[in-house]
N, C-alpha and C positions, 0 to 999 in steps of 0.2 A: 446534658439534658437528663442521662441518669440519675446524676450527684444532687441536681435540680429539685425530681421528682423524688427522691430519698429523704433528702435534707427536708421538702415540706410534707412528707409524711412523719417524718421526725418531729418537725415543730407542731405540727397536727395533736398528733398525740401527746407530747407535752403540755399542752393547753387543755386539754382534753382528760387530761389524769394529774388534778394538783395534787401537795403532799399538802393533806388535811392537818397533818401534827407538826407543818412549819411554813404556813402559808408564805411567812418573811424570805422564806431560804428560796423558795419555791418563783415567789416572785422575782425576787433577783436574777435568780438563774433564766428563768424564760424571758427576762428582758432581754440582760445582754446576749440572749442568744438567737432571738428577734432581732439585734442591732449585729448580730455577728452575720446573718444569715444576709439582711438587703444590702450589708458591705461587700460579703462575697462577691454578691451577683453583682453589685457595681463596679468589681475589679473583672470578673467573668464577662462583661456583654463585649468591654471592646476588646477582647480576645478573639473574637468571631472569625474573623476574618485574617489572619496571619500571611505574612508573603516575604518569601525571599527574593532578593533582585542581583544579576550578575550584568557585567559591564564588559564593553568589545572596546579596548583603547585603540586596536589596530583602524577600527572604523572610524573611529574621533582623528586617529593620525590620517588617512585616506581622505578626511570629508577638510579637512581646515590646516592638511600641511605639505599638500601634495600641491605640483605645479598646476595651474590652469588654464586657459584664455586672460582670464581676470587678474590671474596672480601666476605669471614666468616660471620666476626665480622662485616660488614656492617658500615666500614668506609664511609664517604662520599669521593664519585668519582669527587665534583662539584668541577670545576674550579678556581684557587686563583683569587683574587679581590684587588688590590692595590688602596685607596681612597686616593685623590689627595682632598686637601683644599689650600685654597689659601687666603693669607691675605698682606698688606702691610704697614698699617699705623695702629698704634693701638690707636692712637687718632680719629679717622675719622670711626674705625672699633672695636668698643671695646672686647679686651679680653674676655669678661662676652659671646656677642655673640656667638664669636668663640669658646669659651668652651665647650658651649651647643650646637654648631654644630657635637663639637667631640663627646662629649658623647652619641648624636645620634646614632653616627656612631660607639662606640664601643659596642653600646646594641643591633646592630641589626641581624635581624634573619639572622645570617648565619654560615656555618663552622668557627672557634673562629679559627683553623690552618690555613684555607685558604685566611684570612684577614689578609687585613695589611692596617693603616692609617700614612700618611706624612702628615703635615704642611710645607707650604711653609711662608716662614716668610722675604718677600722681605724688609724687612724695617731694616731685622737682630736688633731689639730691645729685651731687657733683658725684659722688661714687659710679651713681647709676651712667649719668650722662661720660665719664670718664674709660668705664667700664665696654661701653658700648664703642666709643672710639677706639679702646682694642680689640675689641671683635671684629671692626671692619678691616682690622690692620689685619689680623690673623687671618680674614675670611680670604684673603688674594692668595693663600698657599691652599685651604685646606677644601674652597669651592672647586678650582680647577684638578685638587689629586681625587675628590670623589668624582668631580665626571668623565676624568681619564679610567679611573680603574671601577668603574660603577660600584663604587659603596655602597652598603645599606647599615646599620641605620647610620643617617649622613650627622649623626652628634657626637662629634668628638668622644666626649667621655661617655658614652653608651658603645659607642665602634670602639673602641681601645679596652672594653671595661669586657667585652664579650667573651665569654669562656668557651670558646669551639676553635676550626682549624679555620685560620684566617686566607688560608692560600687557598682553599676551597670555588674553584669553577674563576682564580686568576690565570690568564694565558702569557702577559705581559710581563717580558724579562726581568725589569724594572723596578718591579712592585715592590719585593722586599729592599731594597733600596731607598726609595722613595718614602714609604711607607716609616722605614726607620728614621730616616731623617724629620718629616712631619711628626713625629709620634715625640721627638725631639722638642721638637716647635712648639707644640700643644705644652709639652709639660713646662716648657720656661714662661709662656700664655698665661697657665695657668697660676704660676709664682706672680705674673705680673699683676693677676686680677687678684689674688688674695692678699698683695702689698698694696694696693691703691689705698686703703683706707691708711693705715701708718704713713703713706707718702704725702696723703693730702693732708692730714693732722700735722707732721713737719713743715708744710712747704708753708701752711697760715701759719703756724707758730712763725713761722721768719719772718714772713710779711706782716703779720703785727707787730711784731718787734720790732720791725724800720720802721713803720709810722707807729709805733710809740714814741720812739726817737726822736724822729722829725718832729712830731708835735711838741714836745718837750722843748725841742729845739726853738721851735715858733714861740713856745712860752716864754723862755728869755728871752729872746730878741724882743718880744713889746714888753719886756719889763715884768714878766706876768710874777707870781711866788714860786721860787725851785719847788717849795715842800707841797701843791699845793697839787693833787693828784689830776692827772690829765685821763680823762674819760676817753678810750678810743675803741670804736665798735672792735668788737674780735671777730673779723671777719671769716668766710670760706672764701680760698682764693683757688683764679684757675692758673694751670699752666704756662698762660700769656703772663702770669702779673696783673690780672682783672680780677677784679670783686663777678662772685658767682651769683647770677641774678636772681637765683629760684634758692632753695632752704638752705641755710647758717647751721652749725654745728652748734652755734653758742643760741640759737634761735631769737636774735635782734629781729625787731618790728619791720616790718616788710618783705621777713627772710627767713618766716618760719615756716613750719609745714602747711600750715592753715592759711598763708600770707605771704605770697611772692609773685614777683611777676611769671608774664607767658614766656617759656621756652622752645623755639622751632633750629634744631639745627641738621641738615641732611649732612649726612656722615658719609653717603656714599649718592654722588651724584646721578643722578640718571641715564643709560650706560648707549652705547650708539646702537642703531637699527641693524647696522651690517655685523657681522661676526666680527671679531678681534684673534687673532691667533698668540701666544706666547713665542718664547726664543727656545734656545737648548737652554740644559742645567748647565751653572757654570758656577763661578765663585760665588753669584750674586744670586743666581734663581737656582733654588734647592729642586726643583722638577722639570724635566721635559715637558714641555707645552706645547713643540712645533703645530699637534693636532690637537689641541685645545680650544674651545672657544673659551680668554680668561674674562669675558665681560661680568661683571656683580648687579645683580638689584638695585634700585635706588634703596637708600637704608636712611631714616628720620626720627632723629628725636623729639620728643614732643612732651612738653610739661606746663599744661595747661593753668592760666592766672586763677591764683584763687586769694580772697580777699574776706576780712571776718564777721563781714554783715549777709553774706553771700549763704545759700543754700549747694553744696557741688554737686548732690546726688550722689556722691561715691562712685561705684564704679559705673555706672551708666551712664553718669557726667561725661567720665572719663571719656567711655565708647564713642557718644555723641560730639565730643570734641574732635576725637580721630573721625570720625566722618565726614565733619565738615574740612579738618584740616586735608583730609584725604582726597574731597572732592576738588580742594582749588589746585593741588601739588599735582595729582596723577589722575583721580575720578576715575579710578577703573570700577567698571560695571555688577563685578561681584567681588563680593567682600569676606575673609575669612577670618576669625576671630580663636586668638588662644589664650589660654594663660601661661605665664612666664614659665612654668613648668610641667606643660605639654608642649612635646615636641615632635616634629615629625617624622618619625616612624619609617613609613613606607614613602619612598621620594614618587612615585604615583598618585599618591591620593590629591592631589588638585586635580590630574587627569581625568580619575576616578568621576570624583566629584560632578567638573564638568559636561561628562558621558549624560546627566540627569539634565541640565540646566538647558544642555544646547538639542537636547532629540525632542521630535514630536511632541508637543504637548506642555516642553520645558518651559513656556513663559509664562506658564500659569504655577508655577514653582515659587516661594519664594524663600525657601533654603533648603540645603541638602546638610542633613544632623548625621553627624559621625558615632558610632560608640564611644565611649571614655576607654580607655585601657591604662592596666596601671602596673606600674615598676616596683621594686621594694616590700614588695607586702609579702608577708609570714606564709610561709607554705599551707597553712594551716587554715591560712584567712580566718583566724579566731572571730574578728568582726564584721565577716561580710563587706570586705573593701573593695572587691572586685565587681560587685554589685550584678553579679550577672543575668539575675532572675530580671531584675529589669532592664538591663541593657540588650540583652536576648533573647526574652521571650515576649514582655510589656511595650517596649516601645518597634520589636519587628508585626505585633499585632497592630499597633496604631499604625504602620504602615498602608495597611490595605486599608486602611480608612480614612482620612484626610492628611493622615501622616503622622511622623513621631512629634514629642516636645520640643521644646528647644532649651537643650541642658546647660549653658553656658558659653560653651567652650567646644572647638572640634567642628565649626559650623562656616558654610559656605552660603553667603546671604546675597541675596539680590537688590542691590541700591535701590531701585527705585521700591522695593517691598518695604526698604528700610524707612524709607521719605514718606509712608504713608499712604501709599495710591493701591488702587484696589486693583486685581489683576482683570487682566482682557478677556472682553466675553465675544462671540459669534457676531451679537450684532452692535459690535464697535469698531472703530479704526483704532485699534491700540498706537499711542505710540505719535498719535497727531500735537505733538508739542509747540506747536508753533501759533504766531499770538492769534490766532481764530479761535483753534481748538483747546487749549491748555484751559481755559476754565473748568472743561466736564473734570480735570484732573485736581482739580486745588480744590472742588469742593468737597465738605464732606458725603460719606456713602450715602447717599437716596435710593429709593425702591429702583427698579429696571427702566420701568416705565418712562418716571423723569429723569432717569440719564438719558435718552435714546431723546425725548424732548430736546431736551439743553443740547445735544449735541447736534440738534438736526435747524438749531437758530442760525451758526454762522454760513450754513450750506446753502440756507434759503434766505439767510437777509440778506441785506444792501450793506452800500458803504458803514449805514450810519452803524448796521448792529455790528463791522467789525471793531470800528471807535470803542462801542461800550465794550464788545470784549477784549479788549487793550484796556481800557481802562481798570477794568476790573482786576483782569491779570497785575496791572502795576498796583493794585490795593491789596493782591489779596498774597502776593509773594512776598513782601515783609514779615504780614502777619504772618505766618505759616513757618519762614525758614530762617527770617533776619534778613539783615536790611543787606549783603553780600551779595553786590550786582554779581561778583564772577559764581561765587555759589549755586546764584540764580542760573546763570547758563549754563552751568554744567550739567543741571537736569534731563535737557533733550539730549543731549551727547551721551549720559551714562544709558538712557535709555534706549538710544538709539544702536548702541554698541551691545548692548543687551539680546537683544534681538535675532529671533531664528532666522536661518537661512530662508531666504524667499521657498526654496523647494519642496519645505521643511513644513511651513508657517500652514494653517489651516482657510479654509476662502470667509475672506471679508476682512482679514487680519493683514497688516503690514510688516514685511518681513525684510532685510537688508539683505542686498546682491553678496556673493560671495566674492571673497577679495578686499572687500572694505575696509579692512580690518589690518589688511597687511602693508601700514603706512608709518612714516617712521612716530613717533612722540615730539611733541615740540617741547624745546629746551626749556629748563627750570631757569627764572633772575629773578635779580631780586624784589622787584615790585609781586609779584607771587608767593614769593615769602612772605611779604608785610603782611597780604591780603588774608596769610594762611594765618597771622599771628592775631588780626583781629579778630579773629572768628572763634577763638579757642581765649577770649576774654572771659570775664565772669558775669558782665552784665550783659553779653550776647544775647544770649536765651530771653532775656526778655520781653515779656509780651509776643513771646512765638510759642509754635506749639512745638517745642523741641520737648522729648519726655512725656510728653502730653498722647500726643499723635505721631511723633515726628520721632525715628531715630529709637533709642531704647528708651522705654519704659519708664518713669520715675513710682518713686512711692510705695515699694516693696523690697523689704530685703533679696526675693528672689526672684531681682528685676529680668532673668531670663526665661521664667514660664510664661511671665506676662506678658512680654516682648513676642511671643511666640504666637500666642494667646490671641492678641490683637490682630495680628495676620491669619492668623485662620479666620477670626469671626469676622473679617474681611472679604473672605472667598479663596483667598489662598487655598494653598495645600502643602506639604513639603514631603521630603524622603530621607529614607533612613539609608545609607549606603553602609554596606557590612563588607570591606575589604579581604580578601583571602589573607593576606597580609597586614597586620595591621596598619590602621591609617597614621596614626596618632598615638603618645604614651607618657606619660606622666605620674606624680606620683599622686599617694594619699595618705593620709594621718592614720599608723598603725597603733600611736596611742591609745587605750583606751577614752579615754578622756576627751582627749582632742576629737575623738571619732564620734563623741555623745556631744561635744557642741557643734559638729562638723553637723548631725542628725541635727541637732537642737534649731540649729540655723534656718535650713530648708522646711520644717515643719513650721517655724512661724512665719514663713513665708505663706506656706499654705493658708494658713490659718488668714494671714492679713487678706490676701486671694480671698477667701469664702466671704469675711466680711465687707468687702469693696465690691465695687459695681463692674469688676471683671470675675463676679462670680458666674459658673458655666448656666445659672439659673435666666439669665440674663442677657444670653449670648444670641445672636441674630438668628436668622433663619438659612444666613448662608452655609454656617458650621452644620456641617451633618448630625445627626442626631448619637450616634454613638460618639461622634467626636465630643461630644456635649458633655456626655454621659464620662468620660475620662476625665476631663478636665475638673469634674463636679466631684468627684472621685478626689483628684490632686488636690482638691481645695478640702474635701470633707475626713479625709485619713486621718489627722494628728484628733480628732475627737472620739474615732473609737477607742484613743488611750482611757477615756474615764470608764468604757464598761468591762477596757481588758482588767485593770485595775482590778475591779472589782470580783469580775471574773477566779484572777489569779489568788483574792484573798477566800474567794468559797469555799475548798478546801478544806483549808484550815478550819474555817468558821464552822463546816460539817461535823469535823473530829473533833474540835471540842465543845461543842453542841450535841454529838452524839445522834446528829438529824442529817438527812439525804437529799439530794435533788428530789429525788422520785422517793413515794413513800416505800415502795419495794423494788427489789432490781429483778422487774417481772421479763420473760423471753422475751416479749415485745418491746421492750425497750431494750435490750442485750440485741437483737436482731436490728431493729433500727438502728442505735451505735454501730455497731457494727458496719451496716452497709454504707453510712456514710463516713465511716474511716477508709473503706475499703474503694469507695470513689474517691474520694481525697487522694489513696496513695496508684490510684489507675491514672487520676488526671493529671498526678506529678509525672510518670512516668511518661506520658502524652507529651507534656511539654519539654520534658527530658531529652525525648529522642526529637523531636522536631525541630531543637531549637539547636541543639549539641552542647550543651552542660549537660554536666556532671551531678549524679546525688548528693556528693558533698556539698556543692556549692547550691542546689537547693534547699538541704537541710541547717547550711549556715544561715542563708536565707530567712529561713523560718524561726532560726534560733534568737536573731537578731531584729526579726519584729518584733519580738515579746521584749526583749531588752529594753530596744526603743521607745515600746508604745508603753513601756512602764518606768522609763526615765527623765525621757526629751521631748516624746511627745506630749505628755501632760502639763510639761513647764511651757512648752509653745502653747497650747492651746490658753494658759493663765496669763502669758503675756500678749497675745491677741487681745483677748478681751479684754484686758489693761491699758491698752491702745485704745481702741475700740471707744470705752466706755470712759478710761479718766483722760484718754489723750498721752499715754506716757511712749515717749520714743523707744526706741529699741534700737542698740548700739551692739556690733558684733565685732571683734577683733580678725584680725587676718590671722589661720591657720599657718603656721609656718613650715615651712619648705628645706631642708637641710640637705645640706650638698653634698656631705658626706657623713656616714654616723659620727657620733661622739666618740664611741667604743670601737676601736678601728679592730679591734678582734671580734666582734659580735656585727652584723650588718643588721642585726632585727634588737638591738638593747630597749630602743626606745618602747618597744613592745611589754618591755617588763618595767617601765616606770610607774611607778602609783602616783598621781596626782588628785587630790583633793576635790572634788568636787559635789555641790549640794542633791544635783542629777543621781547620785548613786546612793541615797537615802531611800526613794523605795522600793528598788528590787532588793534591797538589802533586808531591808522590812520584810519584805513579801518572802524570802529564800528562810528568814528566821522565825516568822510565824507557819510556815508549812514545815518544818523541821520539827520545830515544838510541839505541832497542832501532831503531828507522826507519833512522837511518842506519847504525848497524853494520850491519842485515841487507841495505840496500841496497847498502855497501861486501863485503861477502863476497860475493853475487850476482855484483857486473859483475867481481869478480879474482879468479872461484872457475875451474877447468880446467871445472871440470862444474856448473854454475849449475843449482840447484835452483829454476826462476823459479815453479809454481806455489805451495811452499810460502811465498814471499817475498811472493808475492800473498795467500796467505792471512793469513800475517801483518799486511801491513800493513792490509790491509782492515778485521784486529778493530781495531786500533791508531787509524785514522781514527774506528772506531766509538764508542771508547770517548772518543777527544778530541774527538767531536764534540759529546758530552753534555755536557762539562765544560768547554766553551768558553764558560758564561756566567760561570762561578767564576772562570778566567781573566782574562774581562773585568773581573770586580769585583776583581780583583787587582790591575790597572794601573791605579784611582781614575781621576780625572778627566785629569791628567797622563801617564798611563802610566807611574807610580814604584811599584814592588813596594818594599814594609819588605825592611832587609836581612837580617833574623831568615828570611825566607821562604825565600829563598835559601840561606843557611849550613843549615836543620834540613832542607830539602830534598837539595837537594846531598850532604848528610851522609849522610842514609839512603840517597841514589840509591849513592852509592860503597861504602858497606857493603856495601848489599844484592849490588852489581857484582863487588866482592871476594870476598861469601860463594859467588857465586856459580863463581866463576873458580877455587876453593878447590877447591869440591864437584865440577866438572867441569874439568880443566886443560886447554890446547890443546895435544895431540902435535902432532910433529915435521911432521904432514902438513897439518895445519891451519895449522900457521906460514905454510907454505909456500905454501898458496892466497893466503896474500893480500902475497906479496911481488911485486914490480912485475916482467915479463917483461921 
């Protein structure tokens, strides 16, 4: 409120005291800082409210794993978990990654019955689906040694990679034993995943060679011409000696990336209800298991059809596939989403997670957002990769308010949130899926008013009005989810498994007995396969609102704010869980480069947001009004880039103009500056301690909004309106993932790679005309008759300001050597002298100015 009431006595008096001798300079300045001041405050209002949250897992183990009347044997009551991974290029994402994201994920602490992991394998490649049939092979050593000797992190190469004392808080004789022996396993594992590809390149090469043969052979026998070349697909073959259904090496019609059938195969079957114990170690089993339970996860591959007249949506397609393939295979109730390289971290955080879903209040949830955390990145975080101003401070403030975003990845989703249904209110029966009730849920949101109408028909009509609402129901579940009668059932079952404890539930709401839960799975065949395999077709989706309504999002590059987006302006709400541990970890693009299209990417997502009718302008009455006010924020950011721009060349444009913001640098304006620098650096330190970062990592922060909003966000905001206005798509390549550096002496090389790109023309601009604008203004000062020294000072003071932000872009410019590309130079330089020219055009130097600066 201070910084508040400073800043508009600042802009008060700015308006109120132009520079009469440069109305142009004057004008500019008091815009952008008019457009800087109602940006502030629309990053500042959802700050208001901040809140940390702590989780009691002892009480989650008490409430859903202890014996009962209901439940003996003290099954677990807790909720299935269906874990969604996602990959698409296994060149760009290597296998090795993604394995050890699975294995994560099949050693972590949770009910072994209640788990289930899907790959989504959009590139349909034999590498990937190959890959992953060794992981399951390897997962039967390396799940039962982390839950004998409790590992942390449970990913192979992050646990072997850890530079501390591994015997640390082990009690078990065994361990270095054991440990050496797996540590063994993993590294031949690991030989085996990075020959897949040379194995499967040999193994077609041979089987195109016999049916070259054979055909040739077929040729003479009907007489055909020896010389007379025989055409034979160059197949990708699998291990049986079978043509691979999904993508071709050689990319043949039906078998390319763009064009291949659906792929469903479960790599690890669905595992039994009761415990399984192991044997002793012997020649054949590398660990003692006697106290083991060695049961695994169900584990599925999935490579969804895709065909060339076909829209896929990319990765949201993908999502939406794994939903529904998820709801016929297993339909567990909540759902968790990662990318192939995020992996889990803390073997708790499902726990975690769940502690939100299942307490009081939890059905009006419909996801728990994780932080990102990240691996690999420069000590230095030259580029703000750790991102922690907003992981921190921005999304634990949306907490206290309708909840954080939904950032991609690291998220625990609630099926039926996903399907599109609005959550339970006081005066509903949540949860009445059955053919009376299930209308009030298929339609779309209406005010309160007529929900409580429509749902108070089947209570009080007769036979006839249950006929119509059967009828309706069987018209209006097609359209909505597709024509998958089992789809269709599995709706009241996810829902119903959803569902708090009767004890739990609040009055008028329906709650499930405890115990319910604690029943075994029914066995996976193969008519559930089939059912799983139509559903993940390409002309599925049609004419339903999959993308629409239903499931993720279509029609935005950054189909996960939208996706988020939607459930809130639904009535949701979610939560942000902040692990003492982390939950989750993963890496990120320490390129420069990579890191400005990484920005590039999410800012025109924004951008497409503001312009589409999930802009926050838009948004119902159920989102709370500061939630509004965030979201309108996420969509309006990448357009402050045109006044920082601008902003950033003032500066220069002072010094050599030899003209000022203000016509003099009078106390009241030195006081003003002042006090709002001086809230600036109180309300950092506010957020500082509150939040537990660090100054560094807020001033990298800061350093790389100005980078951004003067490289990436300006090219998003022209490729918005380029969409927008002429309809032009917008195509983003996947970020690549490496699995080990290139430079096996340097872990941070790629940090000093230069790579080319158009993004880094105007800070380059911007760094070379405030340089310039430096010394011209410093030369006309000391050889002026009448040296204007405080303007000179002002000048260069922004000048410093703004090259102090952009001094880590610089630094990524000189690589490791200190050698800038010569491109940077010539389109730099180029613009600098234009810009120098236009300017020398627009204002010329009289006869008197010459003269100032001729030597006395």
């Amino acid at each position: 409120m201070i910084r508040l009431a400073a800043l508009g006595l600042f802009l008060t008096w700015r308006i109120r005291h132009p520079n009469r001798e440069a109305m142009w300079l004057w004008g500019m300045s008091i815009t952008c800082e008019l457009w800087f001041g109602v940006s502030w405050i629309l990053d500042q209002l959802p700050k208001l409210c901040p809140v940390n949250r702590v989780t009691d897992l002892s009480v989650l183990k008490q409430r859903f794993e202890s014996p009962s009347l209901r439940n003996p044997k003290g099954r677990s009551d807790l909720p299935g978990i269906d874990v969604f991974v996602s990959t698409a290029d296994p060149e760009k994402e290597p296998p090795l990654v993604t394995a050890n994201t699975i294995l994560s994920i099949l050693a972590v602490d949770y009910p072994v019955e209640k788990l289930a992991c899907y790959l989504s394998d959009d590139g349909g490649s034999l590498l990937t689906f190959e890959a992953l049939a060794e992981t399951a092979s390897f997962a039967r050593i390396w799940v039962p040694f982390c839950r004998k000797h409790n590992i942390e992190p449970r990913n192979p190469e992050a646990y072997f990679g850890q530079k501390r004392d591994f015997l640390k808080n082990k009690v078990r004789l065994d361990f270095v034993r054991e440990r050496r022996r797996v540590k063994r396993e993993y590294d031949e594992f690991k030989v085996r995943i990075n020959s897949l590809t040379e194995s499967i390149r040999r193994r077609s090469d041979a089987y195109n060679a016999h049916e070259e043969l054979r055909a040739r052979k077929n040729q003479m026998e009907m007489g055909g011409n020896p010389s007379e070349i025989v055409k034979v697909p160059k197949a990708t073959w699998m291990s049986d000696g079978s043509h691979w259904p999904g993508t071709w090496t050689s990319g043949e019609a039906d078998h390319s990336k763009g064009d291949h059938a659906g792929v469903i195969q479960a790599m690890l079957a669905p595992p039994n209800a009761e415990p399984v114990f192991g044997v002793e170690a012997d020649g054949e089993n590398l660990l003692d298991t006697t106290e083991i339970d060695i049961r695994l996860p169900m584990l599925v591959y999935v490579s969804r059809e895709k065909r060339p007249d076909y829209d896929h949506n990319k990765k949201a397609g993908a999502m939406n596939a794994l939903v529904r393939t998820s709801a016929i295979m297993s339909n567990g109730p909540f759902i968790l989403n990662l990318d192939c390289d995020h992996y889990i971290y803390n073997s708790l955080a499902l726990r975690e997670g769940m502690c939100f879903m299942l307490d009081r209040g939890g059905d009006r949830i419909c996801y728990v957002q994780f932080p990102q955390r990240f691996e690999g990145i420069d000590p230095s975080d030259r580029y703000a990769n750790h991102n922690t101003v907003f992981f921190d401070v921005s999304m634990r403030a949306l907490d206290g308010l309708q909840g954080p975003m939904y950032v991609g990845t690291g998220c625990i989703f609630r099926r039926t949130a996903l399907y599109g249904f609005s959550p339970p209110r006081t005066t509903e029966h949540y949860g009445w899926f059955g053919r009376k009730k299930i209308k009030l849920f298929l339609r779309k949101p209406k005010a309160a008013k007529k929900q409580e109408d429509e749902m108070a028909l089947p209570i009080n009509g007769d036979q006839n009005s249950d006929d119509d609402d059967a009828d309706i129901e069987s018209l209006l579940l097609p359209k909505r989810f597709g024509n998958s009668t089992s789809l269709a059932a599995s709706i009241p079952v996810a829902e119903y498994q959803g569902r708090l404890l009767q004890d739990l539930q609040e009055t008028g709401k329906q709650g499930r007995p405890a115990g319910s839960l604690a029943v075994p799975r029914e066995p996976l065949d193969a008519a559930t396969v089939a059912e799983a395999i139509s559903v993940i077709s390409c002309f599925y989706e049609d004419k339903t609102e999959w993308g629409k309504r239903v499931g993720w999002i279509y029609g935005s590059v950054t189909e996960d704010v939208v996706t988020g987006y939607r459930m809130h302006n639904r009535g949701w709400r979610s939560i942000y869980c902040v692990t003492k541990r982390d939950a989750f970890r993963g890496t990120a693009p320490i390129n420069l480069t990579d890191r400005l299209h990484q920005v590039l990417r999410w800012a025109t997502g924004s951008v497409e947001i503001f312009f589409s009718r999930n802009n926050a302008l838009f948004a119902t009455r159920r989102m709370k009004f500061l939630q509004r006010v965030a979201y309108f924020n996420c969509g309006m950011y990448p357009f402050t880039s045109m006044f920082l721009i601008v902003y950033c060349v003032l500066p220069a444009i002072s010094l050599f103009s030899g003209q000022f913001i203000v016509q003099s640098l009078s106390v009241t304006f030195l006081v003003l500056l002042l006090a709002i620098t001086i809230t600036l650096c109180l309300l950092a330190i506010l957020e500082i301690k509150w939040s537990g970062i660090t100054l560094h990592d807020w001033w990298r922060n800061e350093q790389f909004w100005l980078i951004g909003g003067t490289s990436a966000h300006p090219a998003a905001v022209l490729q918005g309106l380029l969409k927008v206005i002429a309809g032009v798509d917008i195509s983003f390549t996947l970020t690549s993932k490496s699995a080990t550096p290139e430079d096996a002496d340097d872990e941070f090389a790629d940090l000093y790679v230069v790579k080319w790109s158009f993004l880094m023309v105007p800070p380059i601009t911007i760094m070379m005309l405030n340089l310039i604008a430096i010394a011209v203004g410093v030369a006309r000062t000391l050889y002026s008759p009448f040296p204007q020294w405080s303007r000179l000072v002002g000048g260069v003071f922004f000048s410093f300001w703004v090259l102090s932000h952009l001094y880590p872009f610089a630094k990524g410019l000189m690589g490791r050597r200190g050698r800038v590309p010569t491109i940077v130079y010539v389109w730099s330089g180029l613009l600098s002298i234009i810009i120098s020219l236009l300017w020398v055009y627009i204002s010329p130097p009289g006869t008197q100015d010459y003269m100032k600066f001729q030597i006395p």
